[in-house]
GUTIFI-942694 format. One line per field, with one value per residue (C-alpha): residue number from 1; residue in one letter; chain; x, y, z. Coordinates in steps of 0.5 Angstrom, whole numbers. Each point is the difference from the previous one (the first is absolute). Example, Ala and Ser with C-alpha at 12.3 -4.5 7.8 and 13.67 -1.06 7.14 Angstrom:
2
seq: 1 2
type: A S
mol: A A
xx: 25 2
yy: -9 7
zz: 16 -2
END
This chain:
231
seq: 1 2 3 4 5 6 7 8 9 10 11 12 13 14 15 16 17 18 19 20 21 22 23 24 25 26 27 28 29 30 31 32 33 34 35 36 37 38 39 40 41 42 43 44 45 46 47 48 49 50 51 52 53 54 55 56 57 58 59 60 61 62 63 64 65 66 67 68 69 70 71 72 73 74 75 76 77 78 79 80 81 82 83 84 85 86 87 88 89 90 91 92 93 94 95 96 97 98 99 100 101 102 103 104 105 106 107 108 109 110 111 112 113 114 115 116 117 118 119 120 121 122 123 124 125 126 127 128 129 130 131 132 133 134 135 136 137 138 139 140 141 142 143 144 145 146 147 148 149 150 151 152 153 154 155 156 157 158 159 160 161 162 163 164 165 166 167 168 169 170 171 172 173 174 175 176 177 178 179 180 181 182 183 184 185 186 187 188 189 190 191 192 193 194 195 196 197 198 199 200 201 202 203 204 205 206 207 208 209 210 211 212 213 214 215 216 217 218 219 220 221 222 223 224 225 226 227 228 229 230 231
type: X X X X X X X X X X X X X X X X X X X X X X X X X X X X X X X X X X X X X X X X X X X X X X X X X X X X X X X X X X X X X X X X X X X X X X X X X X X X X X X X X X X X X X X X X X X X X X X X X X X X X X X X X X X X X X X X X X X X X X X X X X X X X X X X X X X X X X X X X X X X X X X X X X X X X X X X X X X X X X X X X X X X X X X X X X X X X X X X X X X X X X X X X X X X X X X X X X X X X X X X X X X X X X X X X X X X X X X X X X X X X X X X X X X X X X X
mol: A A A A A A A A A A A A A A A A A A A A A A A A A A A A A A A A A A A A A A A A A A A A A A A A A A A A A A A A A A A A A A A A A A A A A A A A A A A A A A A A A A A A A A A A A A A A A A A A A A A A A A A A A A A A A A A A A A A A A A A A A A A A A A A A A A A A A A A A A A A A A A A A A A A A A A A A A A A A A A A A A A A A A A A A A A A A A A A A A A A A A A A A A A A A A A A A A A A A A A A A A A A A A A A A A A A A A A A A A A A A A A A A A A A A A A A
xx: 172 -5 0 -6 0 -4 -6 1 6 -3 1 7 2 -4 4 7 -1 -1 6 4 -2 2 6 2 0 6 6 5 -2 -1 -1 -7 -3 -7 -3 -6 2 -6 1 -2 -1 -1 5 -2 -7 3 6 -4 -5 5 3 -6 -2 8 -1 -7 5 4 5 3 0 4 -1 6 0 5 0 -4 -5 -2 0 -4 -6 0 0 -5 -5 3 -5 1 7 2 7 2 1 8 4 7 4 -4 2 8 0 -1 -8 -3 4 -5 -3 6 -1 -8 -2 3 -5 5 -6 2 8 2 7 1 -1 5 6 -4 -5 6 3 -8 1 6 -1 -7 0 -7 -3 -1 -6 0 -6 1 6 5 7 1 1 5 5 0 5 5 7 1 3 -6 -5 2 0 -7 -2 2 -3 -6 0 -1 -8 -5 -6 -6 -6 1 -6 1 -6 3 -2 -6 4 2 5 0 5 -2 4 1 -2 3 -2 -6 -1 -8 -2 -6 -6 -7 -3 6 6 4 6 5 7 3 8 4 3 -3 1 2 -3 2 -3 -5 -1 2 -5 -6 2 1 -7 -4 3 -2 -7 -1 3 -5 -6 2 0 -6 -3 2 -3 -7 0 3 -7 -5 2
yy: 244 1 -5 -2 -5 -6 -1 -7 -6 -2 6 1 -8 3 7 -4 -5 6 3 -6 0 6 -1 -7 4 5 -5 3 -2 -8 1 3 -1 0 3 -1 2 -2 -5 -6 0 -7 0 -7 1 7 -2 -6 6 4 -5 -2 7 0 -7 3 5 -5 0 -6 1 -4 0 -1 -1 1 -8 -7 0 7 -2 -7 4 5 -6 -3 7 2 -3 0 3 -6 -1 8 -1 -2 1 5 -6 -4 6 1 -8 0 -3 5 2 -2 7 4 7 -1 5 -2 3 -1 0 3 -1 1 3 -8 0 4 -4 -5 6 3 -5 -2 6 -1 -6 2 3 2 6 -1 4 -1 1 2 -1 2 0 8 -4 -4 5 0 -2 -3 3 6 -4 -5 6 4 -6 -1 7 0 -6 3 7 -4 -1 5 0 0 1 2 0 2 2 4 4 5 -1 -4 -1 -2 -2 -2 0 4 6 3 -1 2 2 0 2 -4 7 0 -1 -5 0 6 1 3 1 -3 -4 -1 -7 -3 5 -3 1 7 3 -3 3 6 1 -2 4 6 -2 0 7 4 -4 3 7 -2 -1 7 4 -2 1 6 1 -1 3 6 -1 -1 7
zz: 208 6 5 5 6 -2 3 2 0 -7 -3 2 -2 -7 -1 2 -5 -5 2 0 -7 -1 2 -3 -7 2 -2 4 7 2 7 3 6 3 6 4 7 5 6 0 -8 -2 -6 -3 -3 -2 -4 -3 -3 -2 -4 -3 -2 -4 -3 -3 -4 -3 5 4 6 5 7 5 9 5 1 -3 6 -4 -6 1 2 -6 -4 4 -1 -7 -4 -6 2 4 -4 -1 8 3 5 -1 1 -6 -4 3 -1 -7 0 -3 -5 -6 3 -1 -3 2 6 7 5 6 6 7 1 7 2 0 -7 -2 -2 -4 -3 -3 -3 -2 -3 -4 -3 -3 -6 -1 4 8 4 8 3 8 1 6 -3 3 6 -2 0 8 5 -5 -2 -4 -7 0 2 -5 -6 3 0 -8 -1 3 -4 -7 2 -3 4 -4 5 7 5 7 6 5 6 -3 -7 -5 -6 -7 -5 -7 -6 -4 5 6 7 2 8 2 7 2 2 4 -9 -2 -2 -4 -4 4 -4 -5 0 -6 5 6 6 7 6 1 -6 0 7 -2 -5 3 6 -5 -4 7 1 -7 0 7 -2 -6 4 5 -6 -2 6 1 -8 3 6 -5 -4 6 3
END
């Protein structure tokens, strides 16, 4: 599959939602995650449109915050979604359980999250999507037995789009496709590699260090090429 940047946030709320119904029909995975990493992104108008956009495919969203405060102003921006808002201790307590096996779209868990996610997660019985969460973070500064229970807690998510600017760069994960790194040139952006799992910080170094060196030997040979015909 041939990926390209979205043009604007818009576009990118619009192909996440098609790879999340893309991934929904894979009945083997029942944890996915969303992520649009921009700074001070305003995830609340974001994460009602995209339950709205999953509702319109006959699907029952049901959008989940970190805290009630959280959740009391989705209710009070949802619309016609009002009600498929809740808090993560409304569903761990049980008051949501009429909409168990209906979509939980658990929105920015933090690392302070992490205890009452988990246990979220194990109660529901319908799929789960996290949309900008930070549980990788909540692994740090804790013993090793509770890293490593959540660490494995944290690799039973499947990412179905990733969207992160970087310096001169940007990184795109959209399921069922590989990573896709782009360099950001003088015309736009342009694909640099591929990766068959999300690269870390080094590689993604690497390659861009490794395609700017071969798009200069590319320009040199070309240079010398016309030199060579106007001699």
């Amino acid at each position: 599959m041939s990926l390209r940047l979205p043009a604007d946030l818009l576009e990118a709320e619009d192909q996440a939602q098609q790879a999340m119904l893309e991934a929904l029909a894979e009945p083997k995975q029942r944890r996915w995650s969303v992520h649009w990493r921009f700074e001070g992104l305003r995830i609340l108008p974001v994460a009602l449109r995209f339950a709205q956009a999953l509702a319109a495919q006959e699907l029952s969203p049901l959008l989940v915050w970190p805290d009630a405060g959280a959740a009391a102003l989705a209710r009070r921006d949802g619309g016609a979604l009002a009600s498929a808002n809740a808090s993560l201790q409304d569903v761990l307590t049980g008051r949501m359980d009429q909409r168990q096996g209906d979509l939980l779209i658990a929105v920015t868990p933090q690392p302070s999250d992490y205890d009452t996610l988990e246990q979220v997660c194990e109660r529901w019985t319908g799929p789960v999507v996290m949309l900008n969460g930070r549980l990788e973070d909540a692994a740090v500064g804790i013993g090793s037995v509770a890293r490593a229970r959540r660490r494995g807690f944290v690799a039973t998510w499947q990412v179905a789009y990733w969207l992160e600017p970087l310096a001169g760069a940007a990184l795109l994960g959209r399921y069922p496709a590989s990573w896709t790194l782009f360099r950001q040139d003088a015309d736009g952006y342009r694909e640099v590699t591929r990766f068959d799992q999300r690269p870390d910080a080094d590689q993604i170094d690497s390659a861009l260090h490794d395609g700017a060196a071969a798009l200069g030997q590319q320009i040199g040979a070309m240079d010398r090429f016309l030199k060579d015909l106007s001699g």
